[in-house]
LOVEX-832018 format. One line per 4 residues: number of its first residue (from 1); their letters; for each residue x, y, z of C-alpha. Coordinates in steps of 0.2 Angstrom, whole numbers, plus 5000, padded with zeros to 4 digits. Layout:
% residues N
NUM	A	X:Y:Z  ...
END
This chain:
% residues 319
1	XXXX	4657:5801:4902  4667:5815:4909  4652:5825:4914  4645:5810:4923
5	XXXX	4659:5805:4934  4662:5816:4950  4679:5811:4951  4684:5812:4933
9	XXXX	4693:5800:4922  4712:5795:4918  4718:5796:4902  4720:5776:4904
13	XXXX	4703:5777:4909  4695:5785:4892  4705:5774:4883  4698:5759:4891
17	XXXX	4680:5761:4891  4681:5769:4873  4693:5753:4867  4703:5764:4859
21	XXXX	4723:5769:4861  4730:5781:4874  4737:5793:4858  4719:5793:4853
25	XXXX	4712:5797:4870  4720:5811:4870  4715:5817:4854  4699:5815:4861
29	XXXX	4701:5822:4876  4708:5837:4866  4694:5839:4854  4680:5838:4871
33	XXXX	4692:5854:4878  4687:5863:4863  4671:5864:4864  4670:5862:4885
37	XXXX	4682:5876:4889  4676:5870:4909  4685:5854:4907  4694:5852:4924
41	XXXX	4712:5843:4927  4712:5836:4946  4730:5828:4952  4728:5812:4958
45	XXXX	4747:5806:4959  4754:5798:4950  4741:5805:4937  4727:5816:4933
49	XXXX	4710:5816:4932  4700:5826:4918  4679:5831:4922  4666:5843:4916
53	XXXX	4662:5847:4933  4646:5858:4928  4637:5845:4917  4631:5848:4902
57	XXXX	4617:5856:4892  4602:5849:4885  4610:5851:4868  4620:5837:4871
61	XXXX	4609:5828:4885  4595:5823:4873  4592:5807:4875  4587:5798:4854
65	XXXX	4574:5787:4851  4585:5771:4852  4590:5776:4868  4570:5777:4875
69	XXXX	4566:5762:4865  4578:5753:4875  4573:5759:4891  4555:5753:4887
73	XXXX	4561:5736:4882  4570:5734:4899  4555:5740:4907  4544:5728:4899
77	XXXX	4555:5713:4901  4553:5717:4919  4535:5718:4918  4536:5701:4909
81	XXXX	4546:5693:4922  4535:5698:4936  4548:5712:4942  4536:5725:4946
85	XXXX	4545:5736:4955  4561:5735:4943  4548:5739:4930  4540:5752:4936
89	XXXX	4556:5762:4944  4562:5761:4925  4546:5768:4918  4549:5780:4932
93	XXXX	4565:5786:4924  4559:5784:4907  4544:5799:4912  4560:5810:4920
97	XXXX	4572:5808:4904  4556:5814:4894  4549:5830:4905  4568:5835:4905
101	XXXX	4569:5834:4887  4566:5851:4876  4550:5852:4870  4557:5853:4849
105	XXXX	4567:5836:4853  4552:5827:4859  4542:5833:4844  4556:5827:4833
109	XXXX	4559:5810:4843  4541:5805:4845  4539:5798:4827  4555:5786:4827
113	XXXX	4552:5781:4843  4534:5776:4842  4541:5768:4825  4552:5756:4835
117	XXXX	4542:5752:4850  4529:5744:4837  4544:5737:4824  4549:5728:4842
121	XXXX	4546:5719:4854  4552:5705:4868  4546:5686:4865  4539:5677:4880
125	XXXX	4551:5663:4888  4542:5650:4899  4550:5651:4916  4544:5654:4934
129	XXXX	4538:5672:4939  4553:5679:4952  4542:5687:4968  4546:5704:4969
133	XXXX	4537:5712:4984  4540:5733:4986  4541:5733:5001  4552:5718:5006
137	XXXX	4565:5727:4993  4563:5742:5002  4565:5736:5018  4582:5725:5012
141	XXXX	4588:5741:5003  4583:5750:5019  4596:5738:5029  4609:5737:5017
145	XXXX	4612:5756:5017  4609:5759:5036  4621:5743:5039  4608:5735:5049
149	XXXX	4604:5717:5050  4587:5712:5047  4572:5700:5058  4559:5689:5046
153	XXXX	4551:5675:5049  4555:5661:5036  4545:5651:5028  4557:5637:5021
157	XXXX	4571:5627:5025  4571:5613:5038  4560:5625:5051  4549:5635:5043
161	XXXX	4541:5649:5053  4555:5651:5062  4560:5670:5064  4577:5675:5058
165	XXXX	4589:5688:5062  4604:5690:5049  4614:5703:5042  4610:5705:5022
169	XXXX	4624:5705:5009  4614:5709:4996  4601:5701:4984  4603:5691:4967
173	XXXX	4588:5693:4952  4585:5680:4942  4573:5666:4938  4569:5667:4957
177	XXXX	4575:5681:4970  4587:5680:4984  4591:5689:4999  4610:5685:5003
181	XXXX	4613:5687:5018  4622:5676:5036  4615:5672:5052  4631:5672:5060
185	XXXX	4652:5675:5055  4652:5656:5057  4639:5650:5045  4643:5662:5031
189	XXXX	4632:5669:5019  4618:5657:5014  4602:5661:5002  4583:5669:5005
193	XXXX	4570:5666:4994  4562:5681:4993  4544:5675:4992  4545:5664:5007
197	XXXX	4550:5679:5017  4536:5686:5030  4536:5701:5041  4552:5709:5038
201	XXXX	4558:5723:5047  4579:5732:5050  4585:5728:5065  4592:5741:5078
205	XXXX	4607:5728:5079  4623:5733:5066  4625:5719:5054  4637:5728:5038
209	XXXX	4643:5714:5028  4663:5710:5027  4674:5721:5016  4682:5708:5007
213	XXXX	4666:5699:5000  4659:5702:4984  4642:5698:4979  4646:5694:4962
217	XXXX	4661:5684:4965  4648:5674:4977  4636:5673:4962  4651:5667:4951
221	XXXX	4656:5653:4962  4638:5645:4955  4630:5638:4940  4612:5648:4943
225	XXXX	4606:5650:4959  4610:5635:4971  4625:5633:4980  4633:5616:4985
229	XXXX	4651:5609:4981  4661:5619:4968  4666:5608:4955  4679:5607:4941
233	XXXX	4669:5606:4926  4674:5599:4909  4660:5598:4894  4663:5594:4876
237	XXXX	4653:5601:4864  4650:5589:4849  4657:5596:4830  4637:5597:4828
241	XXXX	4634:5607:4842  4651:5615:4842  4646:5634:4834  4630:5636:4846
245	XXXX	4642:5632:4862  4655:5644:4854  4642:5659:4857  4635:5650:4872
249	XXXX	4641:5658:4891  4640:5642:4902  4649:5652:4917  4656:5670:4919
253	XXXX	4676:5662:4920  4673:5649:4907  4687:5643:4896  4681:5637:4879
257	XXXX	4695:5628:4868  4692:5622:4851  4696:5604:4846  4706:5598:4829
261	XXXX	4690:5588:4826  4680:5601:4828  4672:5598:4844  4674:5612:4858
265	XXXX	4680:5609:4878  4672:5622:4891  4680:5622:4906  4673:5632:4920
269	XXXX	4674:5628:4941  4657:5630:4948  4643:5624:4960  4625:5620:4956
273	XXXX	4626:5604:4948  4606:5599:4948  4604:5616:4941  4619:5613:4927
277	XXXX	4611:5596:4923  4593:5605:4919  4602:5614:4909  4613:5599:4899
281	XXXX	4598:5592:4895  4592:5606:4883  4607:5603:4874  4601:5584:4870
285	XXXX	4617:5575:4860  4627:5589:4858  4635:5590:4873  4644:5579:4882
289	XXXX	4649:5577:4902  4667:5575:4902  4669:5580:4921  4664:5578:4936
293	XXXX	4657:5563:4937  4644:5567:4948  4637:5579:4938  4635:5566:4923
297	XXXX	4626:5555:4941  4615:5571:4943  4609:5572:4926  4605:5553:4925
301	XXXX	4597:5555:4940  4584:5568:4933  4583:5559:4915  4576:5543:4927
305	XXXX	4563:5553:4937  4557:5559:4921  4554:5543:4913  4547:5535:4927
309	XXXX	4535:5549:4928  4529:5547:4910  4533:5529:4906  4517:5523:4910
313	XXXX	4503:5536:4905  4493:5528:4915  4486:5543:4923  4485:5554:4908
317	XXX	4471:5561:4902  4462:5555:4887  4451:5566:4874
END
């Protein structure tokens, strides 16, 4: 850690990422001095900062077979999910690790880690393919870091064709992609599909996004990808379905209470409620809407289009 930060770590710091006390830290950081002599102290009142400025050898840089395997797994999960370009910049790093990696370690790696990439593997989910086009990342990349805003045309909402100019906040992976961005100050930020964008190209017009906002705060605010109303939301986990909610993350700020029944209470405030109700309906009797009301409304909603569109089976097809 201290050789891969240019500015160095507080003691506070160490002891934070390592979960560990600040005494310990210290022991730590004393043991590291003794063997990196090059350790550097930088003042940075009201504390100090501690790097290896120089880096370290390829002693202690090589990388061990758990480590690759990893790195291929989150390669192929890309691959998988249709995120090419994701995919391939990790095989990319995967290659550099390797050629920058003694010749003795490989020889010594390549058993256990063919071992494991056979011993596991990622299972298939069902689920859309996100679009992930090179060049359109490139060219948002391209605008994000130039702090230019960006022209498309877009094929979506209530005008499709029409060609946009907005100044892009970022973009959210996920079951589908996003491209974050607002057309004006007024409207504020709004999402992109990805795959519905045509001929993009950075604008010569300066379009940074505002300090204060935070992409992931943004994504917080909803349940998945849609944003609508944000919602207080109470569920109640049945005592049947109370140990698999327990280990379940409903929303990054949930609250999860346990009941003297043995039920659970999750409590999170979010928007997305057609995408929420999807998701209730997995969970079949062992959940409960307890609030808002409208989101109980949302997922009747859904479970009526659904048996009106098989009640009949009128129009299925017979063997």
């Amino acid at each position: 850690m201290l050789a891969a930060t240019a500015e160095g770590l507080t003691l506070d710091e160490m002891a934070e990422r390592l979960a560990v006390g600040r005494r310990t830290a210290e022991r730590m950081r004393d043991a590291v001095r003794d063997v990196f002599p090059q350790l550097e102290e930088v003042d940075d009142p009201p504390t100090r900062r501690f790097r290896i400025p120089a880096g370290l050898d390829g002693l202690f840089q090589a990388p061990n077979a758990e480590e690759l395997a990893a790195l291929n797994a989150a390669a192929e999960l890309f691959a998988q999910q249709g995120a090419m370009a994701r995919a391939g910049a990790l095989h990319a790093l995967e290659h550099k690790v390797l050629s920058a990696t003694r010749a003795s370690a490989r020889r010594r790696l390549a058993p256990d880690l063919e071992a494991l990439l056979q011993a596991e593997t990622i299972a298939v989910q069902a689920g859309p393919r996100p679009f992930e086009d090179e060049t359109v990342l490139a060219t948002v990349r391209e605008a994000l870091l130039s702090l230019r805003r960006l022209t498309f045309r877009y094929e979506g909402g209530s005008t499709p064709g029409r060609v946009r100019e907005v100044t892009p906040f970022g973009v959210l992976f996920g079951r589908s992609n996003y491209l974050v961005a607002a057309e004006d100050e007024a409207t504020g930020p709004r999402n992109w599909r990805l795959d519905r964008i045509r001929d993009v190209a950075v604008s010569a017009a300066p379009g940074g996004k505002p300090e204060a906002f935070s992409l992931q705060a943004y994504a917080d605010e909803s349940f998945g990808i849609y944003q609508d109303d944000t919602e207080d939301v109470v569920l109640r986990a049945t005592p049947a379905g109370a140990e698999d909610a327990l280990r379940w993350r409903f929303h990054a700020n949930q609250t999860v209470e346990a009941q003297a029944d043995g039920s659970v209470i999750i409590r999170f405030r979010a928007s997305g409620m057609l995408e929420l109700a999807w998701h209730l309906f997995t969970w079949g009797d062992k959940l409960q809407i307890v609030a808002p009301e409208i989101l109980r409304h949302r997922l009747i909603e859904q479970m009526d289009i659904a048996r009106r569109a098989h009640a009949s089976g009128s129009d299925a097809p017979t063997s």
